[in-house]
C-alpha positions in Angstrom: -15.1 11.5 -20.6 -15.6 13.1 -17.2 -14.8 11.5 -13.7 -17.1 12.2 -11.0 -14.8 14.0 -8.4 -14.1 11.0 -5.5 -15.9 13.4 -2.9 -19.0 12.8 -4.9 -18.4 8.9 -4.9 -17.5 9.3 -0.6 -20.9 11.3 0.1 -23.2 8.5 -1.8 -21.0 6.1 0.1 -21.5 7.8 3.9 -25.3 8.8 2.7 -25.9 5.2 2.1 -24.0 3.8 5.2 -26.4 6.8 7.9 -29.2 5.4 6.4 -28.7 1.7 6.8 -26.7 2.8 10.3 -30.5 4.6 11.2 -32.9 1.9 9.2 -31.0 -0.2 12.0 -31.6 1.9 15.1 -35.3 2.1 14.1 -35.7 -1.4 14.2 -33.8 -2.0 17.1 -36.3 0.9 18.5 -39.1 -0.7 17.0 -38.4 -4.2 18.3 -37.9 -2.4 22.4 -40.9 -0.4 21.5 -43.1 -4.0 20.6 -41.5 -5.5 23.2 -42.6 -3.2 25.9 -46.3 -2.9 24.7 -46.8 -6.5 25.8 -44.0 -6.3 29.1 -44.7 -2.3 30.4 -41.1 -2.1 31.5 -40.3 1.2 30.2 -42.5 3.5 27.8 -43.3 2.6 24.6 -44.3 5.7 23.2 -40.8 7.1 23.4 -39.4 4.0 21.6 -41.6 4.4 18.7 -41.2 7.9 18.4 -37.4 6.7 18.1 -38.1 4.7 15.5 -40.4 6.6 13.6 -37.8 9.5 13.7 -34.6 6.9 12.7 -36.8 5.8 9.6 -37.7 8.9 8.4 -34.3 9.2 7.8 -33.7 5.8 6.1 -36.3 4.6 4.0 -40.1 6.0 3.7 -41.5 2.3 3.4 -40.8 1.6 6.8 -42.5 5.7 8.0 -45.3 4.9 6.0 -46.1 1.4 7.2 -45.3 2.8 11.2 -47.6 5.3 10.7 -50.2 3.3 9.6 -49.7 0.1 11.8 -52.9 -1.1 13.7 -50.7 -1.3 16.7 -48.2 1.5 16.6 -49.8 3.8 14.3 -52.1 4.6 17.8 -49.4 5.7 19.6 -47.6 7.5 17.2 -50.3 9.5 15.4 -51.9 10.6 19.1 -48.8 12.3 19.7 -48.2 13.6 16.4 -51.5 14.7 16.4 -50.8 16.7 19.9 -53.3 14.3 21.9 -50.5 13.7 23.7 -49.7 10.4 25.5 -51.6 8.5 28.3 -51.1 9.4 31.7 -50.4 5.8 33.0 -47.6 6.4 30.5 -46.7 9.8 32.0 -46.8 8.4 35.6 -44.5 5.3 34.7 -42.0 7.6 32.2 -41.4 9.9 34.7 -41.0 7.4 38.1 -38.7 5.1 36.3 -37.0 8.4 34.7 -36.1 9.3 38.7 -35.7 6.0 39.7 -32.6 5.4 37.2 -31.4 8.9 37.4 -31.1 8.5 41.1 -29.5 5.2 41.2 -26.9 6.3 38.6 -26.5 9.5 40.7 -25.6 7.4 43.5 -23.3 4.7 41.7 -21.2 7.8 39.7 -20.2 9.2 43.1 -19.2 12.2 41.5 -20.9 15.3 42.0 -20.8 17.6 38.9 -22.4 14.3 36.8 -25.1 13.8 39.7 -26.1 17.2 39.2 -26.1 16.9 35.2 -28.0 14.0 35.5 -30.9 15.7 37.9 -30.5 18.6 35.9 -31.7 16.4 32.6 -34.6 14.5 34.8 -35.8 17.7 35.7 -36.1 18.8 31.7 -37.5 15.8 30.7 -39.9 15.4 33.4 -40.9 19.2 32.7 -41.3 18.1 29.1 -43.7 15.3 29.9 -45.8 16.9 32.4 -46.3 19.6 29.7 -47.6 17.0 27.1 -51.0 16.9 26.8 -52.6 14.0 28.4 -54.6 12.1 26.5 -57.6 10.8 27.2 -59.9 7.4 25.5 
């Protein structure tokens, strides 16, 4: 009779605990995401994309029923679809992107991690101007 080597045993064990570790941050994205459709704090496209990406990676139930929601699946399948995202959701991402980045900037009062930081806005904020915009 034939052992399975314990490496074997370890991988199932670490597979197991990244997928519950990721079916938990899609649901904690998923919540924020829900959350912020009804309070517009902070984007919610972004959060679901989040989500949608952690549970692809933990359990196709949860991808499958995202994708297909009557309130998310909107959001999700416009940008999957390259429609892009709206641009009241442009607008907001990107002001509260500089307003944070700023204020931490300013807090850190170190220079090197202020310039990382605008150096980051800047991507991002080149990354959603690129997107396309889209449009009811």
């Amino acid at each position: 009779m034939q052992q399975e080597p314990e490496t074997t045993k370890e991988t199932k064990t670490s597979q197991k605990i990244g997928r519950a570790l990721f079916f938990v941050a899609g649901t904690v994205f998923l919540v924020l995401g829900a959350i912020f459709i009804v309070l517009p704090l902070l984007p919610t496209t972004p959060l679901l994309l989040l989500a949608l990406a952690c549970y692809c990676r933990s359990s196709e139930r949860m991808t499958h029923w995202m994708l297909n929601n009557k309130y998310f699946g909107k959001y999700i399948r416009n940008y999957k679809e390259g429609k892009g995202i709206p641009l009241k959701t442009k607008l907001f991402a990107i002001t509260t992107l500089w307003i944070t980045i700023s204020i931490s900037a300013i807090l850190i009062l170190n220079i090197w991690i202020a310039l990382i930081l605008f150096a980051v806005a800047t991507a991002v904020t080149i990354h959603l101007i690129r997107l396309p915009t889209y449009r009811h």
